[in-house]
MDAnalysis code that builds the backbone (N, CA, C; Angstrom):
import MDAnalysis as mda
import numpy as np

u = mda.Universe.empty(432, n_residues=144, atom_resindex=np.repeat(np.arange(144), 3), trajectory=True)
u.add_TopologyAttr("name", ["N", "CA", "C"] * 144)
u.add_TopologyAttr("resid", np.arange(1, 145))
u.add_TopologyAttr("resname", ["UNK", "UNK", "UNK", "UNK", "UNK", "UNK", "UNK", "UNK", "UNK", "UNK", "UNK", "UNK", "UNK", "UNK", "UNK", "UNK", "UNK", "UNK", "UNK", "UNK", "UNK", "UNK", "UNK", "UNK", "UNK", "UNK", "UNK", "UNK", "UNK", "UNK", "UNK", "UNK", "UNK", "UNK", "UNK", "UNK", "UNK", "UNK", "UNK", "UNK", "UNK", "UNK", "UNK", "UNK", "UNK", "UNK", "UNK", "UNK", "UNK", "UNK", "UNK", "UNK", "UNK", "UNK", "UNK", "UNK", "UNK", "UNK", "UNK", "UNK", "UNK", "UNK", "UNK", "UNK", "UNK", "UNK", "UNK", "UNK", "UNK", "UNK", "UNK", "UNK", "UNK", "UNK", "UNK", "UNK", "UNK", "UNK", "UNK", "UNK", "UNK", "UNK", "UNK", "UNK", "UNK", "UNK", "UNK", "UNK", "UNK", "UNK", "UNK", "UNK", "UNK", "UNK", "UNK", "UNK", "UNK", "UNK", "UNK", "UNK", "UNK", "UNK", "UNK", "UNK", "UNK", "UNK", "UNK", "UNK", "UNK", "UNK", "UNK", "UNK", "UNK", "UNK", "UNK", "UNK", "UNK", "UNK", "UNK", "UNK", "UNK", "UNK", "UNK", "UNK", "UNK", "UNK", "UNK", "UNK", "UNK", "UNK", "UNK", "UNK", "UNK", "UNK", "UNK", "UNK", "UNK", "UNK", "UNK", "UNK", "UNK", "UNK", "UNK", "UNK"])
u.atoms.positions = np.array([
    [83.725, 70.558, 202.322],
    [84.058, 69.198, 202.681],
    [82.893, 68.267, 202.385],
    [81.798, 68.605, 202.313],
    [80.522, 67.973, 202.211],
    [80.155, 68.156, 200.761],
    [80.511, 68.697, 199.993],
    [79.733, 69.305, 198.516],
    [80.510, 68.017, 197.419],
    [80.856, 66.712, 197.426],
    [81.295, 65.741, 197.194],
    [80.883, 66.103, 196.185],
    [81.810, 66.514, 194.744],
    [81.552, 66.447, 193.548],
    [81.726, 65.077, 192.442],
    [82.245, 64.295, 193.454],
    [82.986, 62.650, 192.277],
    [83.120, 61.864, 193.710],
    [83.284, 60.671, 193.357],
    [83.433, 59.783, 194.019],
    [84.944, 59.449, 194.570],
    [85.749, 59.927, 193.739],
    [86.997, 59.729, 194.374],
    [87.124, 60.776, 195.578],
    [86.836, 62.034, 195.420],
    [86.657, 63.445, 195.842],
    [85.836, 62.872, 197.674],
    [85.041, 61.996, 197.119],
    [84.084, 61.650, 198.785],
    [85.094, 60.862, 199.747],
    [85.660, 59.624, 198.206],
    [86.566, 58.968, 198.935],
    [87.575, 59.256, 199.733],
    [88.350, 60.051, 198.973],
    [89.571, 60.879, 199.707],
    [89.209, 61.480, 200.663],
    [88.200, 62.520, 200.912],
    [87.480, 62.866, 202.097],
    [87.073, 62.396, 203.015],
    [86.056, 61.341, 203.401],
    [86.140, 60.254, 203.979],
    [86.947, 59.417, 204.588],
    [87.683, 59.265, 203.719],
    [89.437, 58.339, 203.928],
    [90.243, 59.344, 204.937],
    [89.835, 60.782, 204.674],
    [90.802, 61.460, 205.958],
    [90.288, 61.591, 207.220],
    [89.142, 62.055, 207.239],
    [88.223, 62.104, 208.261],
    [88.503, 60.913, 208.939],
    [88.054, 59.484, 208.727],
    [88.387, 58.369, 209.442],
    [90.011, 58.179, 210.237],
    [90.883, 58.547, 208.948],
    [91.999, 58.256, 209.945],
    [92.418, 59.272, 211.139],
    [92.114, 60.820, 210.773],
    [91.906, 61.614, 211.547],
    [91.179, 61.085, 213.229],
    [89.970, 60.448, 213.179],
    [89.304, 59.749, 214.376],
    [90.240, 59.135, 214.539],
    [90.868, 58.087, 213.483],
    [91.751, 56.861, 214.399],
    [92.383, 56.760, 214.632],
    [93.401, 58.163, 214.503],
    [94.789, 58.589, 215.223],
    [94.481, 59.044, 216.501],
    [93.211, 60.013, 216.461],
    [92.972, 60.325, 217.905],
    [93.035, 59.175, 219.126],
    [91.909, 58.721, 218.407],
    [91.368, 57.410, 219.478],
    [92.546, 56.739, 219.426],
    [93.548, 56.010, 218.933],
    [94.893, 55.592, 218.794],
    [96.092, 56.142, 219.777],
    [95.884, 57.182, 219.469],
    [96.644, 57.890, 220.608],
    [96.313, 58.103, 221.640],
    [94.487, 58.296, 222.244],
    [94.341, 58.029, 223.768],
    [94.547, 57.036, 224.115],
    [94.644, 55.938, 223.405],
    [94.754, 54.647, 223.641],
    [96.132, 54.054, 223.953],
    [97.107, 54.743, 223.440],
    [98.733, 54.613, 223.631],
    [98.957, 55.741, 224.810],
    [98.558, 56.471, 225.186],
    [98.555, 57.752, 226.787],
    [98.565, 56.584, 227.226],
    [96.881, 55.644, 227.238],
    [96.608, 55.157, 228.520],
    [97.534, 53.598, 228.670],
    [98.094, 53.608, 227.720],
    [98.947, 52.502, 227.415],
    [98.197, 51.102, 227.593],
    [96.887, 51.304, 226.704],
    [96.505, 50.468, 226.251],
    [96.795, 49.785, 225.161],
    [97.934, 48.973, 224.705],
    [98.321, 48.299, 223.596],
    [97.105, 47.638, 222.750],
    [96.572, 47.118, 223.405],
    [95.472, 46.052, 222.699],
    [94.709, 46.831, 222.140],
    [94.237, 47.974, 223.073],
    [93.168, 48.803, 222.393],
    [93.422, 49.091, 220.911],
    [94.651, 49.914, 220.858],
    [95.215, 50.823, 220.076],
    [95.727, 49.920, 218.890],
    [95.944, 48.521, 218.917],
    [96.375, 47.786, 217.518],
    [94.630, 47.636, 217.276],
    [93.447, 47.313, 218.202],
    [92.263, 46.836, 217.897],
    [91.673, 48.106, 217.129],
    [91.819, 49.044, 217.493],
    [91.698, 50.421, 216.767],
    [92.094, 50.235, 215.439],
    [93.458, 50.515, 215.150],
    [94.244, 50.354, 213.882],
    [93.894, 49.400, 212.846],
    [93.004, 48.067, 213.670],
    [93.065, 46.935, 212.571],
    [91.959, 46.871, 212.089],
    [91.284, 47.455, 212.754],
    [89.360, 47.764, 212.616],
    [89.553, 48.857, 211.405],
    [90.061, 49.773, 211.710],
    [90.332, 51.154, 210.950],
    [90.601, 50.950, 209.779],
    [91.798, 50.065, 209.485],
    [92.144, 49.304, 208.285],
    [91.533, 48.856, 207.356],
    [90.940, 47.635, 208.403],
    [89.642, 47.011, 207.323],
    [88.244, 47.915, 206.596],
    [88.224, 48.463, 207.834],
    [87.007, 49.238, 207.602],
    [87.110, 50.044, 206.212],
    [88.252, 50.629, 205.962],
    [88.685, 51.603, 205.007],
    [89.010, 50.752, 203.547],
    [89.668, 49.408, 203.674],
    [89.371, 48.523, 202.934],
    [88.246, 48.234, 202.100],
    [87.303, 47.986, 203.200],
    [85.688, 47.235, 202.618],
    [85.425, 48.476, 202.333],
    [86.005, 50.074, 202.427],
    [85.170, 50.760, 201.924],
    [85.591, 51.222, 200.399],
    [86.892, 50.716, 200.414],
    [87.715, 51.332, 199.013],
    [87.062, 50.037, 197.960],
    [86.932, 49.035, 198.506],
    [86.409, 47.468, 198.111],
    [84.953, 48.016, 197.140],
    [83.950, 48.447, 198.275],
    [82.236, 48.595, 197.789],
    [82.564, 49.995, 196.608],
    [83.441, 50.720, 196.828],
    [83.132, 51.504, 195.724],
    [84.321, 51.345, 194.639],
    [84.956, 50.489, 194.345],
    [85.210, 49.593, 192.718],
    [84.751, 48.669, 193.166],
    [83.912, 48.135, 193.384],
    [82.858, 46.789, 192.901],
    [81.243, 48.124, 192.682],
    [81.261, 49.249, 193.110],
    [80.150, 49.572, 192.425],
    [80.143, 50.455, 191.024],
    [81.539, 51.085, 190.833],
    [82.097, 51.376, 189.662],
    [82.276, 50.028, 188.468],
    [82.389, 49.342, 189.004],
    [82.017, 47.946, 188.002],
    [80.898, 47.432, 187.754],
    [80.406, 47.120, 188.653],
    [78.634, 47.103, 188.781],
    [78.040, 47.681, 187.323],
    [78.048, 48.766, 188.065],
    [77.394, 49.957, 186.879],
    [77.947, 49.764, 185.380],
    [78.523, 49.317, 185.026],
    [79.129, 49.286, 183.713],
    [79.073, 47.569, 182.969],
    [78.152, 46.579, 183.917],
    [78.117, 45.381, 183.833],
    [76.489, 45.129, 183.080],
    [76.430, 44.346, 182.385],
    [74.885, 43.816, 182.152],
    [74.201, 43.299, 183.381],
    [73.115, 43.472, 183.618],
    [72.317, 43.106, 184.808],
    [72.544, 41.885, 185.553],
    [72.518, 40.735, 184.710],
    [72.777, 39.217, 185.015],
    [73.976, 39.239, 185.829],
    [75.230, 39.801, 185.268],
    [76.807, 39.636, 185.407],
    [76.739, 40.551, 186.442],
    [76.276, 42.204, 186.670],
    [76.086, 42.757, 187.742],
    [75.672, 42.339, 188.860],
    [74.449, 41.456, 188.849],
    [74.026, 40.881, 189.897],
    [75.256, 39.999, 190.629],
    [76.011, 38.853, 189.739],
    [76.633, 37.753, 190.331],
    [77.926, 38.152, 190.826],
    [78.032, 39.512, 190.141],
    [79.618, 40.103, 190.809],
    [79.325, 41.218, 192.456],
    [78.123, 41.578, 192.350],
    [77.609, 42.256, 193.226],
    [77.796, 40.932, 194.654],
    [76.829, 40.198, 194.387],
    [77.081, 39.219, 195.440],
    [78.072, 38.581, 195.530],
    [78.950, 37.865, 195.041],
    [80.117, 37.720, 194.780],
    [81.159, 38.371, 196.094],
    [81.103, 39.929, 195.244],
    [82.055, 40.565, 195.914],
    [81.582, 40.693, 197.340],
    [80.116, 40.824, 197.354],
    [80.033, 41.049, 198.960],
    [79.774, 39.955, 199.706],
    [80.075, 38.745, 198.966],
    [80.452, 37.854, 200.041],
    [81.787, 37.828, 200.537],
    [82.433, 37.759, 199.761],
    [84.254, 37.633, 199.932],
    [84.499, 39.006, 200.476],
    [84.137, 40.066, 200.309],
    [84.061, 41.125, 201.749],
    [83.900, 40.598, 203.295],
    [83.010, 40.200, 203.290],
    [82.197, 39.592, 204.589],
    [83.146, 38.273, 205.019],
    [83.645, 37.724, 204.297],
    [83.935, 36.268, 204.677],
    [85.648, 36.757, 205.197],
    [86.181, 37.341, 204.363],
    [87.307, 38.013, 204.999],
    [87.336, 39.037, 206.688],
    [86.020, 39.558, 206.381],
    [86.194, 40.427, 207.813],
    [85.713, 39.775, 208.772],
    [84.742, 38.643, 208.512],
    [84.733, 37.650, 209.464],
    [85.772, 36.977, 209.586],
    [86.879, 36.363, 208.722],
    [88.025, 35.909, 209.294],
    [88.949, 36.438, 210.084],
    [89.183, 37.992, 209.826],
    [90.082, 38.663, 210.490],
    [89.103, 39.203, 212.161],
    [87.852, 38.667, 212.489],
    [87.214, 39.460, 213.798],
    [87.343, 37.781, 214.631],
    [87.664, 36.542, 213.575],
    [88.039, 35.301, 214.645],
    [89.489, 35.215, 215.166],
    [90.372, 35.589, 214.406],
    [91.484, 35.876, 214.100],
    [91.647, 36.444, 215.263],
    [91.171, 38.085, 215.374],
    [91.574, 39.145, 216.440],
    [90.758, 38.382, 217.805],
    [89.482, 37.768, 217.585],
    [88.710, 37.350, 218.680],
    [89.748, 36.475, 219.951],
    [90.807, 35.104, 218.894],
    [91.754, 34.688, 219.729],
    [92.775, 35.106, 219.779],
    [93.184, 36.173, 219.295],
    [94.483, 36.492, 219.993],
    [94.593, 37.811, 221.373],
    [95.133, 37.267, 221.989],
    [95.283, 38.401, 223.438],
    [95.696, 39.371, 223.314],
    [96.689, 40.027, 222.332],
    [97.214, 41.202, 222.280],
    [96.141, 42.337, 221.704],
    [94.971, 41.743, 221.102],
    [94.008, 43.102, 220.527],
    [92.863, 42.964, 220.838],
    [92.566, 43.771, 221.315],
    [91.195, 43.860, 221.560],
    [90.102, 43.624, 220.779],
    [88.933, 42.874, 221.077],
    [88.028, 42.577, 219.838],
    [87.088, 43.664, 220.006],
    [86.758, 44.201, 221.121],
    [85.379, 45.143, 220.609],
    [86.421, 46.683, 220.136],
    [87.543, 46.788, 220.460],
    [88.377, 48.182, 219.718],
    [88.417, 47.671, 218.268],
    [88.277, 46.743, 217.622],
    [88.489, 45.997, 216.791],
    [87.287, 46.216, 216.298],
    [85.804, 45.674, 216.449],
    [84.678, 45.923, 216.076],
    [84.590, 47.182, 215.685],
    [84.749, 48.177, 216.752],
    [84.581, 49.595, 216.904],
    [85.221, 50.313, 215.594],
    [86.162, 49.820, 215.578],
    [87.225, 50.358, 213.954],
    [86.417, 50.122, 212.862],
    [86.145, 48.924, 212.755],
    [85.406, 48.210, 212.021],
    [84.080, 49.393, 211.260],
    [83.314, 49.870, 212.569],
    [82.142, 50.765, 212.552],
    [82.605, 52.434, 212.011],
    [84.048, 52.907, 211.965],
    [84.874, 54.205, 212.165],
    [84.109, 55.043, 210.689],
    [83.987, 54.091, 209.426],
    [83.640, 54.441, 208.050],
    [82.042, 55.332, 208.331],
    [81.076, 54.368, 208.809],
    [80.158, 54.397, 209.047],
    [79.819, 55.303, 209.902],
    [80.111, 55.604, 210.922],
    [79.980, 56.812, 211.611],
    [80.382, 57.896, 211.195],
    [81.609, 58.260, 210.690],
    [81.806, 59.323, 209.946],
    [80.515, 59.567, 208.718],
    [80.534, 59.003, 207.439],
    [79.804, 59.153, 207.154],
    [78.043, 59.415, 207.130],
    [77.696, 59.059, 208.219],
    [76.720, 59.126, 209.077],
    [76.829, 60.307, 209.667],
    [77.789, 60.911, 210.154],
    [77.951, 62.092, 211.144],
    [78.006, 63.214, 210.450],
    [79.018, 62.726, 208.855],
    [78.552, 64.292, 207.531],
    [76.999, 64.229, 207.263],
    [76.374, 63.254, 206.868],
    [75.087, 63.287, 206.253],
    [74.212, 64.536, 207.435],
    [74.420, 63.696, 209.151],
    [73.459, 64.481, 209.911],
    [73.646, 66.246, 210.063],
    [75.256, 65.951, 210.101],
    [75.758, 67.594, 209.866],
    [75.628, 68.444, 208.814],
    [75.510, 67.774, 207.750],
    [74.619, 68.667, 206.215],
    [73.194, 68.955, 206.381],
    [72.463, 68.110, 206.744],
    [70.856, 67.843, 207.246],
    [70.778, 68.754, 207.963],
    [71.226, 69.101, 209.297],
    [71.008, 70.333, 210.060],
    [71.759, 71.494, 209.597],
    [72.435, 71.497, 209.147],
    [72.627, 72.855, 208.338],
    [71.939, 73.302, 206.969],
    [71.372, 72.537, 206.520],
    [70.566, 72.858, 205.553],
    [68.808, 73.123, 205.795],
    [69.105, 73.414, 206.879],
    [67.470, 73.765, 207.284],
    [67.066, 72.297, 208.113],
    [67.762, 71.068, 208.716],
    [67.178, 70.199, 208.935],
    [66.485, 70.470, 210.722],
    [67.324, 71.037, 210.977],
    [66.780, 70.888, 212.776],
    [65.547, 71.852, 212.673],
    [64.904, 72.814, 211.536],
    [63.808, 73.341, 211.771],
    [63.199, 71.638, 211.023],
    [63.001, 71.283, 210.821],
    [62.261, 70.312, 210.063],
    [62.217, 69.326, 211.405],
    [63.106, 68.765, 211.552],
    [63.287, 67.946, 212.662],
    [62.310, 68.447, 214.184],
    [62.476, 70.007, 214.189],
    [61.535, 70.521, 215.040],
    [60.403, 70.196, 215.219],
    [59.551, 70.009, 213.720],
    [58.100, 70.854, 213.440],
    [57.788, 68.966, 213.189],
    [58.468, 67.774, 212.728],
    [58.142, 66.924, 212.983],
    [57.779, 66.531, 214.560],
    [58.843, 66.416, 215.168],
    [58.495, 66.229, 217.130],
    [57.688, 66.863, 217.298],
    [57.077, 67.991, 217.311],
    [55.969, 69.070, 217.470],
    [54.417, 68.121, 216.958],
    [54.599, 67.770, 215.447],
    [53.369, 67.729, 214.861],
    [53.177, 65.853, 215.660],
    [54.469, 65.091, 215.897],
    [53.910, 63.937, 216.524],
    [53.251, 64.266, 218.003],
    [54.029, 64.917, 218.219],
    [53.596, 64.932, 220.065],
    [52.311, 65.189, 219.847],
    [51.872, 66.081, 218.999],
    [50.372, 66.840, 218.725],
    [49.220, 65.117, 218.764],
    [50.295, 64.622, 218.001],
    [49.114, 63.453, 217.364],
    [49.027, 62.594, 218.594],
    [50.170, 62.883, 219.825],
    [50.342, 61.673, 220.489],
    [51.505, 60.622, 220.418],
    [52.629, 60.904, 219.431],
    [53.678, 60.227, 219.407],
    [54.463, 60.336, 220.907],
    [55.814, 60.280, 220.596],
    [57.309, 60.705, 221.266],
    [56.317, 61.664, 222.414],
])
């Protein structure tokens, strides 16, 4: 699941993992018959998966652009990323039926996953002895 040979291969992976979390969390959220939660979940989840399908064809384009034109499509695109998910977090902010921080939280769903494979490859690849012998050699010096 981690040995990401292509980028579509991460994507698709990624892309399941997330919705996997956001059915869970979705569904404790419909037990507790929290409505708001559970659309703020879903709409976060959405986007999130969006801006993430978004950054990787704008970086498959990128790469294949002259520097100048790379640059202006780079920023470009990640403004009109941003300016959209800021519209849709004012959007959700006034309306009563969804929650804005389940909403934020969705928002974050990409990012944590991915974050959570990286740390889980890291310690299986020898990282928690490393991670060890760092805390060890600071404390020595006086760190942590």
């Amino acid at each position: 699941m981690d040995n990401w040979n292509s980028v579509p291969e991460m994507e698709k992976a990624v892309r399941s993992m997330v919705l996997k979390l956001a059915c869970a969390l979705i569904g404790l959220a419909l037990v507790a018959k929290q409505l708001a939660i559970a659309f703020g979940l879903a709409i976060g989840t959405s986007l999130s998966l969006w801006q993430f399908h978004q950054i990787i064809n704008s970086v498959a384009r990128i790469v294949q652009l002259p520097k100048a034109q790379a640059q202006v499509h780079a920023t470009s695109s990640y403004v009109v990323r941003y300016l959209i998910i800021a519209l849709m977090l004012a959007i959700v902010y006034f309306t009563e039926e969804v929650n804005f921080f389940a909403t934020f939280f969705g928002l974050l769903l990409v990012k944590i996953v991915i974050i959570g494979v990286a740390v889980r490859q890291a310690l299986r690849e020898g990282g928690a002895a490393y991670l060890r012998n760092l805390i060890s050699t600071r404390s020595r010096k006086g760190g942590i």
